[in-house]
N, C-alpha and C positions, 0 to 999 in steps of 0.2 A: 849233501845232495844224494850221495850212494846209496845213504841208510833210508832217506825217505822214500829213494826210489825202492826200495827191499818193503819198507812199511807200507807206507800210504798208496804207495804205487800199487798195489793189489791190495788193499783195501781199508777203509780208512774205521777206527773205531771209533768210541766215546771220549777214550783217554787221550786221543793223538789230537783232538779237538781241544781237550783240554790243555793239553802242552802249546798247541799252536796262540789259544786264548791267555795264558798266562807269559808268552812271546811278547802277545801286544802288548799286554797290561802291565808288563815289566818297560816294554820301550816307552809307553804312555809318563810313565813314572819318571823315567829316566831323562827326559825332554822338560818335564817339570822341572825336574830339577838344575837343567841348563840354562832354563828362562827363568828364575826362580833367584830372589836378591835377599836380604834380608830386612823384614819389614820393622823390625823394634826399632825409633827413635834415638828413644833413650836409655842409659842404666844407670841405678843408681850401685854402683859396685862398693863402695865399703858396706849398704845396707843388704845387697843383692836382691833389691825390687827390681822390678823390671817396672816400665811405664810410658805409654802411647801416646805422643802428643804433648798437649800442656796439662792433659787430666793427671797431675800428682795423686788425686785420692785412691786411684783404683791402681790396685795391684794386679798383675798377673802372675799367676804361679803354673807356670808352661811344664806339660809333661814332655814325655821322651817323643814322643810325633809333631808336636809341638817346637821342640827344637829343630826337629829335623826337617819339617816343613819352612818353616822359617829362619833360615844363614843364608850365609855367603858361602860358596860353594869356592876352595882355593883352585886355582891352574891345573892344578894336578889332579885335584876331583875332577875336574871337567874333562880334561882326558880320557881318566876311567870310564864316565858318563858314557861318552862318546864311544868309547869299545864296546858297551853294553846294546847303546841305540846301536851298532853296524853286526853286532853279534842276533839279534832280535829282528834285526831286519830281512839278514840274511835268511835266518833259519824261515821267517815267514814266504819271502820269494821261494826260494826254495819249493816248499812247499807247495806254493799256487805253482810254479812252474809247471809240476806234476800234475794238481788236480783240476788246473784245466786244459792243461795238454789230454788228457784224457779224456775228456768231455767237446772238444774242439772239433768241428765234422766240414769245415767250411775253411778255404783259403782266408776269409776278413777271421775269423776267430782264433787261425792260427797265429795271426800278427801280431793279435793282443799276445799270444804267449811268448812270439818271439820278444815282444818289448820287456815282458817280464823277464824271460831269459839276460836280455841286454844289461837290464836295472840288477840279476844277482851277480851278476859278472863288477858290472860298476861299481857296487857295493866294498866289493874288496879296495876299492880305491878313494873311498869317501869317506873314510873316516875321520880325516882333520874337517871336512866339507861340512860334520853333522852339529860341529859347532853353533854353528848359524839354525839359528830359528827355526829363521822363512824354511831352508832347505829341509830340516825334520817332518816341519809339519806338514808340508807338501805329499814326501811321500807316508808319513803315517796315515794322510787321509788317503794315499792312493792304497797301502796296503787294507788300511781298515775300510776301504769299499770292498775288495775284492776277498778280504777273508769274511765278513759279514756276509756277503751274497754267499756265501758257501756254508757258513753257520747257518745261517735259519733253517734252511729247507730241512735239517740235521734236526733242529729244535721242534718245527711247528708240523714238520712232515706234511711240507707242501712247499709250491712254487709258482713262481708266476711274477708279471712286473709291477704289482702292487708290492713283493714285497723284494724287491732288487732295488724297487726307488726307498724303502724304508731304511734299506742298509745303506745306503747312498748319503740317504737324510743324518740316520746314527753317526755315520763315520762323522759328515760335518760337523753336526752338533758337536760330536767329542773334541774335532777340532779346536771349535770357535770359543767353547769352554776350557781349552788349554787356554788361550791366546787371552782370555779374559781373565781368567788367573795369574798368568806370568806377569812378573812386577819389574821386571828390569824394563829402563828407559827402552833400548833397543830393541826389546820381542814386542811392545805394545803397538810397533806401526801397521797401520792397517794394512799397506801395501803386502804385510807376510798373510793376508786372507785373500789374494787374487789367486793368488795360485790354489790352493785348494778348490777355492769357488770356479777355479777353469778346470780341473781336471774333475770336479762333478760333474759338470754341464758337458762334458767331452764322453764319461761315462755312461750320462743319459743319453746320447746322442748315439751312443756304439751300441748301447743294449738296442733303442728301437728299429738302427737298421740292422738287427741279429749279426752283429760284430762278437757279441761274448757270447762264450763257451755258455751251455744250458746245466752248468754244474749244479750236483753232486753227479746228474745223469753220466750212465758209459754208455756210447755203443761198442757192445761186446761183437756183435758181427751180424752183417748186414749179406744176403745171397740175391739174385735174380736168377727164375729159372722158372722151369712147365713140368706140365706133369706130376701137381703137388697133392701129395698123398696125407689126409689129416689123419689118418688111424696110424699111420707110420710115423710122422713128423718127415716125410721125405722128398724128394724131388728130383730132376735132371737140369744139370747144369753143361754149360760148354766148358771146354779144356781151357784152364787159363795162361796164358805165355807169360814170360819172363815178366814183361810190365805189369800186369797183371796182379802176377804173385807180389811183387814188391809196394802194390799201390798206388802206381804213377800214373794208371790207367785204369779207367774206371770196368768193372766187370760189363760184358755184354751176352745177350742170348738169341739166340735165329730160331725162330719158331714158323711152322708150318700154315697157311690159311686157316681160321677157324681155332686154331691155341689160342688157350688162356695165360698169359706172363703173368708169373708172382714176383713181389721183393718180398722178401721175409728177411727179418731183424729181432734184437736178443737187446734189450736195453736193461741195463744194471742201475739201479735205484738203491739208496739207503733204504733196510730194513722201515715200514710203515707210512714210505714217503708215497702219495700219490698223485699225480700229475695225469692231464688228458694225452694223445696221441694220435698227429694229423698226419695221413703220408698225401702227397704231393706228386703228380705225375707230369712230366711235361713231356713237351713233343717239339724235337727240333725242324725249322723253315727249313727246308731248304735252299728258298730263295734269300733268305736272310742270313744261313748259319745260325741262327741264334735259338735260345730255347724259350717257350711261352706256356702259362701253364694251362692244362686241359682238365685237372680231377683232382678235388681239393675232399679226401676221403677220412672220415673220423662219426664218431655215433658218441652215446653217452656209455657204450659199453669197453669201449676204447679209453681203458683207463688202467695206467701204466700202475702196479701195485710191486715195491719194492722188497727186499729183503731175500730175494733169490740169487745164488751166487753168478748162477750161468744167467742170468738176468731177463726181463720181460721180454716172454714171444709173443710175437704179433707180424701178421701179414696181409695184404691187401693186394688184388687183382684185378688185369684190364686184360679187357679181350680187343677190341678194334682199337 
């Protein structure tokens, strides 16, 4: 967790995508080979044909993938298996910890990371638990939603929930194609597909009320202030107090009759990814305490263009 916080934590490349990819694709492998029995019948061993069924004419002459797609996996492989799924798992929570902790700007989007948080901590303790099927494939679909919503945007250099429901879809599919696969009596009950199929539909449900993180995006740093100078990039802000500095408290500005308040904000995007960009103003009741919104502001020129380290500026103004 140190070292991705040193890597990915300030920023993420080509190659760390591909380590995280080849994470899954090694746990993917590895869960195979849990649910995974041996399928040959019969042998004919003083002749050393192998033969399927009752069909004696046909021989099969099985290479090395061959073999090893098709046995019986001993106790003690399964063990191993098992450190590899809690070793792959780990490295991938991990990871999303980070890269949507980074991306999170909302109390519901922080939960999801706190769950993720929770699941790399648990991790350490579930390694006899990965034995079981149901339980792998559960959370392989929960990881492979959340590292696929982080891959594409990487890949297609875009975003949006046409394609957060795509990785959603991927993940199951990859699922539902393991589960079709495995030949052992025990992994074939359908009951190990509810769970996947609920923590999709829990997925879809957290993306549409903006519960997840708008990943790969950062906000690198968000200002409220008057007085904003575009030939400078500058402004006047108020003095911020202890709360303040630490985040607990959201920045505020007093401006005089007749000011104009800016938010200016610096959003970090992958190199060639481009996404739109709406800012949102609201104005608190005071009869109500509550906040309601008044100015839903964005153009077709409002378009986040990635690849800048200190990340996309952009700001928008209200005067009354």
């Amino acid at each position: 967790f140190s070292w991705d916080s040193m890597t990915i934590g300030s920023k993420v490349y080509g190659s760390d995508l591909v380590i995280l990819f080849l994470y899954y694709l090694l746990a993917l492998v590895s869960i195979y080979f849990i649910a995974t029995r041996i399928s040959v019948e019969s042998k004919n061993v003083s002749s050393g044909e192998i033969f399927y069924g009752d069909d004696s004419d046909v021989e099969i002459h099985q290479n090395f993938f061959g073999k090893l797609l098709n046995r019986e996996w001993s106790s003690a492989w399964i063990k191993r298996l098992t450190c590899v799924v809690q070793f792959c798992f780990g490295n991938l929570y991990s990871a999303l910890v980070i890269c949507y902790f980074k991306s999170s700007g909302s109390i519901a989007s922080f939960t999801i990371v706190l769950i993720l948080a929770a699941l790399l901590i648990g991790n350490e303790f579930l390694k006899e638990k990965y034995e079981n099927f149901g339980i792998c494939l559960a959370f392989l679909c929960l990881l492979g939603t959340m590292f696929f919503n982080f891959l594409i945007p990487h890949l297609i250099h875009g975003m949006g929930p046409f394609w957060f429901f795509l990785s959603t879809l991927l993940s199951a599919v990859v699922c539902y194609l393991l589960w079709t696969k495995s030949s052992r009596d025990f992994s074939r009950n359908k009951r190990f597909l509810v769970a996947p199929v609920a923590i999709c539909l829990m997925l879809f449900i957290a993306y549409l009320a903006n519960w997840i993180a708008p990943v790969p995006l950062v906000l690198k740093q968000q200002i409220v202030c008057k007085n904003f100078n575009r030939e400078t990039y500058s402004c006047d802000t108020d003095k911020l107090d202890f709360w303040q500095r630490i985040g607990f408290k959201g920045e505020t500005i007093h401006k005089d009759e007749g000011d104009e308040v800016y938010f200016m904000s610096s959003v970090y995007a992958p190199a060639e990814l481009k996404a739109p960009i709406e800012f949102r103003w609201y104005y608190k009741e005071p009869s109500t305490n509550k906040f309601k919104i008044t100015d839903k502001i964005t153009s077709s020129r409002m378009v986040l263009r990635g690849g800048r380290d200190a990340g996309y500026r952009s700001y928008s103004k209200k005067k009354n």
